[in-house]
C-alpha positions as CSV (number, residue, x, y, z in Angstrom):
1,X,89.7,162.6,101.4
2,X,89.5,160.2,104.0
3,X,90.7,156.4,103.9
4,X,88.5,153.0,103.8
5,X,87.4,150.6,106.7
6,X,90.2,148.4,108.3
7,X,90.6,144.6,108.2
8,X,92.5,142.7,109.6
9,X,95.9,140.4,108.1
10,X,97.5,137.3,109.4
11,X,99.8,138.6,111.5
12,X,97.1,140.1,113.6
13,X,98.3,143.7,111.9
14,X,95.1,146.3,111.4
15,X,94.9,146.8,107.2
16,X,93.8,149.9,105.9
17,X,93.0,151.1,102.7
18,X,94.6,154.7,101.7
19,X,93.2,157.9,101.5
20,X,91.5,159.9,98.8
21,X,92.8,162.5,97.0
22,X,91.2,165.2,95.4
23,X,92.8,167.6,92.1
24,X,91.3,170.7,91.1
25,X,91.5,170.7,87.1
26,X,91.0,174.1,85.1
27,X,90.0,173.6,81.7
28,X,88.6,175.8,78.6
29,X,85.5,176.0,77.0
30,X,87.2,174.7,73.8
31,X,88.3,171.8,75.7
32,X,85.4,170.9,77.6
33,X,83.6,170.5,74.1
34,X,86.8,168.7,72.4
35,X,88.2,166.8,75.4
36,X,91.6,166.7,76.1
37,X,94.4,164.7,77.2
38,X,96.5,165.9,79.8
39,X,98.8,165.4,81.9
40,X,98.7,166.6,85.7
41,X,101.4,166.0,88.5
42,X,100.7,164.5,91.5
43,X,102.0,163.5,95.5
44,X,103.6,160.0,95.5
45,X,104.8,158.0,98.1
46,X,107.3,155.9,97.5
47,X,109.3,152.8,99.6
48,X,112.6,154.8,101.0
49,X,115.7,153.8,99.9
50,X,117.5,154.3,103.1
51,X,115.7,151.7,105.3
52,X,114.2,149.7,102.4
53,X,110.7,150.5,103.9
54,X,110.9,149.4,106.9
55,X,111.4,152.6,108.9
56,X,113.9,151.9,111.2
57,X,117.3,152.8,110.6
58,X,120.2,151.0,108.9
59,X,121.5,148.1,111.5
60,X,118.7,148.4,113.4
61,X,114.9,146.9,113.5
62,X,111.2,147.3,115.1
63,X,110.1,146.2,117.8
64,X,107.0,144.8,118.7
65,X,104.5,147.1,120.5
66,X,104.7,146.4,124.0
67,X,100.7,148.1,124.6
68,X,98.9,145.7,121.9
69,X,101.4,143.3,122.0
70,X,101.8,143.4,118.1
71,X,98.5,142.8,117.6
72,X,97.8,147.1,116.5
73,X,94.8,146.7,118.7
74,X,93.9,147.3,121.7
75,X,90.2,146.0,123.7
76,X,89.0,148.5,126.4
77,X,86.1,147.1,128.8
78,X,83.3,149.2,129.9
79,X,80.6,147.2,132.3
80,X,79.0,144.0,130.0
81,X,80.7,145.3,126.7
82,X,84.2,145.0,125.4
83,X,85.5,147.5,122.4
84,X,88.5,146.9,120.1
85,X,90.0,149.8,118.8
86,X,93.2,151.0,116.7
87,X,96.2,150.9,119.5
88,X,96.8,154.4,120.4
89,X,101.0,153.9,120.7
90,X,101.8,152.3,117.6
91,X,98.6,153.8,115.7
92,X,97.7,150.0,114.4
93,X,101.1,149.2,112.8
94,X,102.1,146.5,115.7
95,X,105.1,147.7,116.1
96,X,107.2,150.5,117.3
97,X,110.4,151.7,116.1
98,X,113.3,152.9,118.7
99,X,115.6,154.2,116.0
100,X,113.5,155.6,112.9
101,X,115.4,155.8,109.4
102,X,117.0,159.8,108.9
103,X,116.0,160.3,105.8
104,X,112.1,159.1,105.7
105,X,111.6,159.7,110.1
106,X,110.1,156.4,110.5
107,X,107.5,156.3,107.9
108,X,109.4,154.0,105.7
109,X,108.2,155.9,102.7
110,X,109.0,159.3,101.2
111,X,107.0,161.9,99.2
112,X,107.6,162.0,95.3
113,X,106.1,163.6,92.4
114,X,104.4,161.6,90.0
115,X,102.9,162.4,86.3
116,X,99.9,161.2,85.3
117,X,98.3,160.8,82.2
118,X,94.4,162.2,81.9
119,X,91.9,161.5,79.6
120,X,89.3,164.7,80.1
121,X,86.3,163.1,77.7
122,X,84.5,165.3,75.1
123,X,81.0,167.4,76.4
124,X,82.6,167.2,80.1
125,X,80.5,169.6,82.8
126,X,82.0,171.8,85.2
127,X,81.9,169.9,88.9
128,X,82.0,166.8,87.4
129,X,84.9,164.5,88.6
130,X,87.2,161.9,87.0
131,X,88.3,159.0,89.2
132,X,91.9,157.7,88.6
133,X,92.0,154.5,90.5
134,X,94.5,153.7,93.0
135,X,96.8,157.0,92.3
136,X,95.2,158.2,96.1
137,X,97.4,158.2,99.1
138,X,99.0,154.5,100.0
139,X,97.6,151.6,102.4
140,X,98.8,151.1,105.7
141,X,100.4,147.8,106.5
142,X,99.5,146.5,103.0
143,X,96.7,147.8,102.6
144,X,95.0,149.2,98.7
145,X,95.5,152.8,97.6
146,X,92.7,155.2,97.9
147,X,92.0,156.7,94.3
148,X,92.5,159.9,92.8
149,X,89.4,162.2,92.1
150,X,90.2,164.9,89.4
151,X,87.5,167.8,89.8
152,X,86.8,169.9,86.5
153,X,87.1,173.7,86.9
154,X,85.7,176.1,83.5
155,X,87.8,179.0,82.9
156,X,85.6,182.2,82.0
157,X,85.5,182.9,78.4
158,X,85.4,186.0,76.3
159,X,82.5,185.7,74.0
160,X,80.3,182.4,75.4
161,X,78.3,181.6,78.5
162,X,77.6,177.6,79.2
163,X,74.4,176.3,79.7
164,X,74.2,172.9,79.9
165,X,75.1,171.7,76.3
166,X,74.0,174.9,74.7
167,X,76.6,178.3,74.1
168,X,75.0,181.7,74.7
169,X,76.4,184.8,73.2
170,X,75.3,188.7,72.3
171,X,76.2,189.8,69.1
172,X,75.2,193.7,68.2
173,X,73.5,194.1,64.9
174,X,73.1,197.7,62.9
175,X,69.6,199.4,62.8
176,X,69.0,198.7,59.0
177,X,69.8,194.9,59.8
178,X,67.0,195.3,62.8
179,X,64.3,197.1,61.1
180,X,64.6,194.8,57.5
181,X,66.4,191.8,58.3
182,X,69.3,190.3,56.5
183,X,72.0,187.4,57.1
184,X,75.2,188.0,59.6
185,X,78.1,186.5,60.9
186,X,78.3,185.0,64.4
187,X,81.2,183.4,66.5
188,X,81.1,179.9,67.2
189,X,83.9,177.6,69.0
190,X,84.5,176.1,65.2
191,X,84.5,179.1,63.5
192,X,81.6,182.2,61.9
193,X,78.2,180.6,61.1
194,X,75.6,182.8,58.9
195,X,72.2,183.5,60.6
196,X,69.1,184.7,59.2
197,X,67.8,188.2,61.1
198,X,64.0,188.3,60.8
C-alpha cells in the first residue's frame, strides 16, 4: 500500500505517515455466516536494540546532511518558480549516518513478527476488507502508522454456492418423489431441514 502525505516537524525534519498493508484472509463458508475470531501474524518493525533507534552504531552518531542542511528538503529553481522536494541524499531524514548500526544497517529499526487478534463479523462477503488501525508499516521521523487492511478470501465448499446472503445447492430426488411429491431431507450449514416436493 502506499504511505500518507508529509508534514513537516520543528526541527525542519519531513514527517511521514507509514504505509499500508494489505493481508489476504481465507475463511469458510461456515465462518463467513458465524464470524470468527482469529488470530493472523503479521511484519512488525520494531526500535533496534543495538543502536537504540538511532541507526548509527554504538559510540558513534549522525550527522547532519550536508545537501539540505538538515532541513530533509531540498528547493530546486526552474525560471519564476521554485519547488521543494524530499532531499534525494538523506531521503528526508536530515541526517546522514557515516557508520550505520550492524545489526539493523542504518534503519534503526528491525523486522519482527507480531500476532494480532481479528474479529471477522457474522454475514461477512468475500472482497470485503477489515481495517486494523495503525498495525501498517511505521512513520518516518515520527510520523503515524499506516493501517492494516485484512481482505476476506471464501474457500470453495462441497455442497453450497454463495449468492449474496442466500445458499444454493442440488439435491437428487427419486422418480416416485418427482412424479407424487412427498417431504425430504436437505443439507443446511445448521444441520437437515424437511422440504415439501410438490
Amino acid at each position: 500500500g502506499g504511505g500518507g502525505g508529509g508534514a513537516r516537524r520543528g526541527g525542519g525534519q519531513q514527517v511521514y505517515r507509514g504505509g499500508d498493508l494489505s493481508y489476504a484472509m481465507e475463511i469458510s463458508l461456515e465462518e463467513a455466516a458465524n464470524g470468527k475470531d482469529a488470530q493472523i501474524r503479521i511484519p512488525s518493525w520494531d526500535t533496534c536494540d543495538t543502536c537504540s533507534g538511532s541507526g548509527a552504531k554504538p559510540g558513534t552518531s549522525a550527522k547532519a546532511c550536508g545537501t539540505c542542511n538538515g532541513a530533509g528538503t531540498v528547493h530546486m529553481r526552474q525560471g519564476f518558480f521554485s519547488i521543494q522536494q524530499t532531499c534525494p541524499h538523506c531521503r528526508g531524514t536530515g541526517k546522514i549516518i557515516p557508520d550505520p548500526c550492524v545489526t539493523c544497517s542504518g534503519a534503526g529499526k528491525i523486522k519482527k513478527q507480531k500476532t494480532l487478534e481479528v474479529k471477522i463479523p457474522a454475514g461477512i462477503n468475500e472482497g470485503m476488507r477489515i481495517r486494523s488501525a495503525g498495525n501498517g508499516e511505521p512513520g518516518t521521523n515520527g510520523g503515524p502508522p499506516g493501517d492494516l487492511f485484512i481482505e476476506i478470501r471464501q474457500k470453495k465448499h462441497d455442497i453450497f454456492e454463495r449468492d449474496g446472503d442466500d445458499l444454493h445447492c442440488v439435491v437428487p430426488i427419486g422418480f416416485a418423489a418427482a412424479a407424487l411429491g412427498g417431504e425430504i431431507e436437505v443439507p443446511t450449514l445448521n444441520g437437515k431441514a424437511a422440504i415439501d416436493i410438490p
